[in-house]
C-alpha positions as CSV (number, residue, x, y, z in Angstrom):
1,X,-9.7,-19.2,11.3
2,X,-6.9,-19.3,13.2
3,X,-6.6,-18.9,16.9
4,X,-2.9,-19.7,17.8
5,X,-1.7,-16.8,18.8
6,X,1.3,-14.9,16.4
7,X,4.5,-13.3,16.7
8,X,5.0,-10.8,13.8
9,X,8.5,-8.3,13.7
10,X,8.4,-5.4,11.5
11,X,10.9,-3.1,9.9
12,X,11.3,0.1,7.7
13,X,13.8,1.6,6.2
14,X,15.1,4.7,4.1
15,X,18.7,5.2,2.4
16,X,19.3,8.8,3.0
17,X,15.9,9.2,5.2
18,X,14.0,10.9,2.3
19,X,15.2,7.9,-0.2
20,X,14.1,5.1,-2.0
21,X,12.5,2.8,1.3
22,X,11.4,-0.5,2.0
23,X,10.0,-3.1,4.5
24,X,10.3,-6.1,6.1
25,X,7.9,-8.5,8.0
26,X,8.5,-11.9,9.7
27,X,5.5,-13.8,10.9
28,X,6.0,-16.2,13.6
29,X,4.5,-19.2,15.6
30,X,4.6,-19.0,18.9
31,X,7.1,-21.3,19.0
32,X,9.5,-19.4,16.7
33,X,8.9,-20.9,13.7
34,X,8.7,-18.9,10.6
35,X,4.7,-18.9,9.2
36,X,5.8,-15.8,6.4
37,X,8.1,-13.0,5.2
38,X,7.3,-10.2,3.5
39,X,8.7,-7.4,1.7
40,X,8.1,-4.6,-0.2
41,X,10.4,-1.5,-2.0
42,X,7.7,1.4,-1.8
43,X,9.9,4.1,-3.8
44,X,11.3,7.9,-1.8
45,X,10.0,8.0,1.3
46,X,11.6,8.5,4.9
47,X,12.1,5.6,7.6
48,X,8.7,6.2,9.5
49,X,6.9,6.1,6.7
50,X,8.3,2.5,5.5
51,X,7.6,1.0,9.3
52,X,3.8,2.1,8.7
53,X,4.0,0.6,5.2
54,X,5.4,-2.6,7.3
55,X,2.5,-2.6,9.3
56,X,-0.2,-2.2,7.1
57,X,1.5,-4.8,5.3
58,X,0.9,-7.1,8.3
59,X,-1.6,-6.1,8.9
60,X,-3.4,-7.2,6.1
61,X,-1.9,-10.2,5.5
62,X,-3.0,-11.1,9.0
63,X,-6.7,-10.7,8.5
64,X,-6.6,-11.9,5.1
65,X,-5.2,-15.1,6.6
66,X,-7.0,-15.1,9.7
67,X,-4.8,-15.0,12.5
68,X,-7.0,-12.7,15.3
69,X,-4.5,-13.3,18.3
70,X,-1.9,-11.3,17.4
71,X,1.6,-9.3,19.2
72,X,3.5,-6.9,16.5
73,X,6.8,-6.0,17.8
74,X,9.3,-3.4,16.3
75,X,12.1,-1.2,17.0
76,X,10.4,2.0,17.0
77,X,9.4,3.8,19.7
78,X,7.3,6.6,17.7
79,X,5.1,3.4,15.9
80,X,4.8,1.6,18.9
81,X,3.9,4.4,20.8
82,X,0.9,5.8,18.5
83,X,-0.4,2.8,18.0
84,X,-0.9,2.1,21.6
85,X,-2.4,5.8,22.1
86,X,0.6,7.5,23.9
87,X,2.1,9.6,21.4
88,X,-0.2,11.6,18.7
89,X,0.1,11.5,15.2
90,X,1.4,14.8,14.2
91,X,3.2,14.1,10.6
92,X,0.5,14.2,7.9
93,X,2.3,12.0,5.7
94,X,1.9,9.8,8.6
95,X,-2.0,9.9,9.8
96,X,-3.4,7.9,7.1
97,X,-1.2,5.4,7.5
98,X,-1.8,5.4,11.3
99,X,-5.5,5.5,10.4
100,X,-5.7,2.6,7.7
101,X,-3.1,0.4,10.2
102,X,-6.0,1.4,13.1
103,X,-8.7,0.3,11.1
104,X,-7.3,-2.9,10.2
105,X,-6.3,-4.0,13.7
106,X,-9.8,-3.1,15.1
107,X,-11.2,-6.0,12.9
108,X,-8.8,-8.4,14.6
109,X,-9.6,-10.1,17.9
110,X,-6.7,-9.3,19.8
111,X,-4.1,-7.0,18.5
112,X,-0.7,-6.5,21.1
113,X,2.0,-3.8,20.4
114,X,5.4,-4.0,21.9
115,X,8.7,-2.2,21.8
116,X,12.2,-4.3,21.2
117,X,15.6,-3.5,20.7
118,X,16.6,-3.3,17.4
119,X,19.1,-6.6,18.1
120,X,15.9,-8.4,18.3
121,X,14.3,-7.3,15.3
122,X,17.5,-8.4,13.1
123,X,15.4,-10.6,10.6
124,X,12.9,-7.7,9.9
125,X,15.4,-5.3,9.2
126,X,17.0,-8.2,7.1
127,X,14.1,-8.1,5.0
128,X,13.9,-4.7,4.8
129,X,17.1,-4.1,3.3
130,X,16.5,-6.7,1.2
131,X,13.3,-4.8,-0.9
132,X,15.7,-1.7,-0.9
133,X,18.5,-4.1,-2.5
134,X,16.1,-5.7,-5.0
135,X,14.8,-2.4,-6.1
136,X,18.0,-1.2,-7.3
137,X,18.3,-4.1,-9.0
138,X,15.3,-4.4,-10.7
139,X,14.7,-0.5,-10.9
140,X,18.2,0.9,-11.8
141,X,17.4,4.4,-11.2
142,X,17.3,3.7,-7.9
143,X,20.5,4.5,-5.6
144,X,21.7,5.2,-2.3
145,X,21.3,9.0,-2.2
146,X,18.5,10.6,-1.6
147,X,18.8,13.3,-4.3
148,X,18.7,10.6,-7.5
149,X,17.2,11.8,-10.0
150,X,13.8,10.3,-11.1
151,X,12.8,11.6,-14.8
152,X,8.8,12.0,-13.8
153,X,6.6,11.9,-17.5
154,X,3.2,12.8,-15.5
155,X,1.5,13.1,-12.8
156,X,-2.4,12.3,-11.9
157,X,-4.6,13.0,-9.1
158,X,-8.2,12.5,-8.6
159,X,-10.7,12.6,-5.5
160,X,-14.0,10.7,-5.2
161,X,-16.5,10.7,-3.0
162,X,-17.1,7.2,-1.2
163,X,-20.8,7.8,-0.7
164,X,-21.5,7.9,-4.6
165,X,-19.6,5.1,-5.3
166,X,-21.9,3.2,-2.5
167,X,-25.1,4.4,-4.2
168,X,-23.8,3.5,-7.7
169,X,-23.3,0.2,-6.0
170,X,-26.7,0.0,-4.6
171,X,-28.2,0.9,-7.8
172,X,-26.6,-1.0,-10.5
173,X,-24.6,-3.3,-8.3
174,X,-22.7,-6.4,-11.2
175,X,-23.2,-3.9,-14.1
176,X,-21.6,-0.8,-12.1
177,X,-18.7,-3.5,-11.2
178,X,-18.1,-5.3,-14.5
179,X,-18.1,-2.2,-16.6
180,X,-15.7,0.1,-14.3
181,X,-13.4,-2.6,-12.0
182,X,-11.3,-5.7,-13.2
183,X,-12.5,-9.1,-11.5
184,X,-9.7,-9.0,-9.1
185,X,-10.6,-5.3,-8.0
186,X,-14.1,-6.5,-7.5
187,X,-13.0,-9.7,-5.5
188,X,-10.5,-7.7,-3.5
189,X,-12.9,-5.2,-2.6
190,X,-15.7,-6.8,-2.0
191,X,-14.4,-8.8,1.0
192,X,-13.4,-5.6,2.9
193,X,-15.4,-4.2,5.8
194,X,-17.0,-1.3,3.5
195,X,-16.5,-2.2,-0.2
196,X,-17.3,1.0,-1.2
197,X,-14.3,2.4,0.6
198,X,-12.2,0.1,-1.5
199,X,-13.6,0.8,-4.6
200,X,-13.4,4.3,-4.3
201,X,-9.4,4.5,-4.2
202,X,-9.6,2.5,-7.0
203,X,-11.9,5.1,-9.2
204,X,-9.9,7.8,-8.3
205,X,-6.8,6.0,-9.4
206,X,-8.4,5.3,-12.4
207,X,-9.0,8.9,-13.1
208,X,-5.7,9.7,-12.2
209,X,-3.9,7.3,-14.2
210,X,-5.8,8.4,-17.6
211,X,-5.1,12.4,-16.8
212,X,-1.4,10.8,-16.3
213,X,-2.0,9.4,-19.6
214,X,-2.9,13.0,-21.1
215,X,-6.7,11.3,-22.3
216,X,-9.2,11.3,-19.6
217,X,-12.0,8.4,-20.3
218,X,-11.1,8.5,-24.1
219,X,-8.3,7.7,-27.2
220,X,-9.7,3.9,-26.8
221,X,-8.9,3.5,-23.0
222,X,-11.1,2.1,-21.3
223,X,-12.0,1.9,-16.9
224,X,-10.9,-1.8,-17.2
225,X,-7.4,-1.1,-18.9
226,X,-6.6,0.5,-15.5
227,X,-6.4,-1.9,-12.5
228,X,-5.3,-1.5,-9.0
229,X,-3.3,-4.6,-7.7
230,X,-3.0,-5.4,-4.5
231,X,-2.1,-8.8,-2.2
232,X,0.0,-7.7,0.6
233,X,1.8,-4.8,1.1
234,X,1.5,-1.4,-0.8
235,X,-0.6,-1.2,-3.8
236,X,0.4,-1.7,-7.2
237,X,-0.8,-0.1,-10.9
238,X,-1.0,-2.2,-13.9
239,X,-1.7,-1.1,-17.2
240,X,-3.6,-3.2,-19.9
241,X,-5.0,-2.5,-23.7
242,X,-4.8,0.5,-24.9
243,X,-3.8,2.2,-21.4
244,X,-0.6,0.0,-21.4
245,X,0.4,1.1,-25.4
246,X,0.1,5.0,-24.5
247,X,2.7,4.5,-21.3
248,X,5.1,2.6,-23.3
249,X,4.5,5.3,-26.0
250,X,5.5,8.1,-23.7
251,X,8.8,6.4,-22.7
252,X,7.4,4.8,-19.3
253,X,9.2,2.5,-17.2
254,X,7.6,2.4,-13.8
255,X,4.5,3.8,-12.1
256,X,3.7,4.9,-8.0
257,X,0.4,4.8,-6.6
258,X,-0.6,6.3,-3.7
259,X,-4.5,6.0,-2.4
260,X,-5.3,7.6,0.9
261,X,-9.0,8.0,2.5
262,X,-10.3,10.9,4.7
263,X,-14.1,11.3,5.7
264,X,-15.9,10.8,2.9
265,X,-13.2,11.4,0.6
266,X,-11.1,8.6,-1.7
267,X,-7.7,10.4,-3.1
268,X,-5.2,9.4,-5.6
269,X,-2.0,9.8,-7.4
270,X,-0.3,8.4,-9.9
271,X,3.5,8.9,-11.1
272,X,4.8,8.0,-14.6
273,X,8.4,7.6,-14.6
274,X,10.5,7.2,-17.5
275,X,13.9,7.4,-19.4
């Protein structure tokens, strides 16, 4: 573990504020020194949604490297802010996000929020613009304004409950895993706080990305064909087998994820976008 303590910058950003958004986060030493940067193009979404993605981002990579004596600055006020208990959370695109970045930091040692201008966050918003340059390069339906159209094939969305998938767990424990989750899934998930939590989002996205498909668990796909990738920063869909020759099929190019918990509740959705 490490116990030096960390200086980490984040910064979020949207091009028209809805529009396609990214982030940017710069790890430090305490002497200055640059430890990581990350970055990550999370699709439409306005500029206080992109600083959370930043932080979670962080966040995460943080624990899963495990620094415990940590100060996160950035330029907003409203993150800073709720994150220290002054303001509330009122935008409901914004509590989970508020609530998974709370969760996170309670599991660290020593987490320290502070407020700088935005001239000294200059490398995080660097970064930031960065994902939102990459994606237009390696999306290009991506642009600038807010309003560009995105040909959507399908949609999915699925809810589970967290305390089934904990009993299924309990009960059939490697067979329940091998049959339904990819070995990275099961490693990822696994080393979280409450595993079921984790696996959860991931069974719902499952179910979401098959009704996206149009085939529910059938046509040859398979729980496995459907994994939910994720290292740092937002999570990512991939498809294998049979799942991955039905979205090239329909004229797919890209797919969103979005998993969010509340109460007992795991919820999903899944965008197919296309030609």
């Amino acid at each position: 573990m490490n116990s030096a303590p960390v200086v980490v910058y984040i910064d979020g950003g949207a091009r028209g504020n809805p529009g396609p958004a990214g982030y940017g986060v710069r790890v430090e030493s305490s002497d200055g020194s640059v430890i990581e940067e990350l970055t990550g193009y999370i699709g439409i979404a306005t500029n206080n949604v992109a600083e959370y993605r930043g932080l979670v981002a962080a966040l995460t990579y943080l624990e899963l490297h495990g620094y415990r004596n940590i100060i996160i600055r950035s330029d907003s006020q409203l993150l800073t802010k709720q994150m220290v208990g002054q303001f509330k959370v009122r935008h409901p695109n914004l509590k989970p996000l508020h609530k998974q970045a709370t969760l996170v930091a309670s599991r660290l040692k020593q987490v320290r929020f502070e407020h700088v201008p935005r001239a000294e966050n200059a490398e995080a918003d660097r970064l930031a613009n960065a994902a939102m340059d990459n994606a237009r390069t390696t999306h290009p339906s991506v642009k600038n304004e807010p309003d560009a159209p995105e040909n959507v094939l399908a949609i999915g969305v699925d809810i589970e409950s967290i305390a089934r998938i904990d009993k299924l767990l309990n009960r059939y424990g490697q067979r329940f895993l091998s049959r339904v989750f990819t070995d990275e899934e099961v490693s990822y998930s696994m080393r979280r706080h409450f595993p079921a939590e984790h696996l959860a989002g991931r069974f719902a996205a499952k179910e979401a990305a098959m009704k996206a498909l149009g085939t529910g668990r059938s046509h040859g796909v398979l729980w496995r064909n459907v994994e939910v990738v994720r290292v740092t920063g937002p999570p990512n869909l991939q498809l294998h087998g049979e799942a991955a020759r039905l979205f090239a099929a329909m004229g797919g190019r890209k797919s969103l994820i979005t998993i969010t918990h509340s109460g007992d509740f795991a919820l999903a959705q899944v965008l197919f976008l296309g030609h």
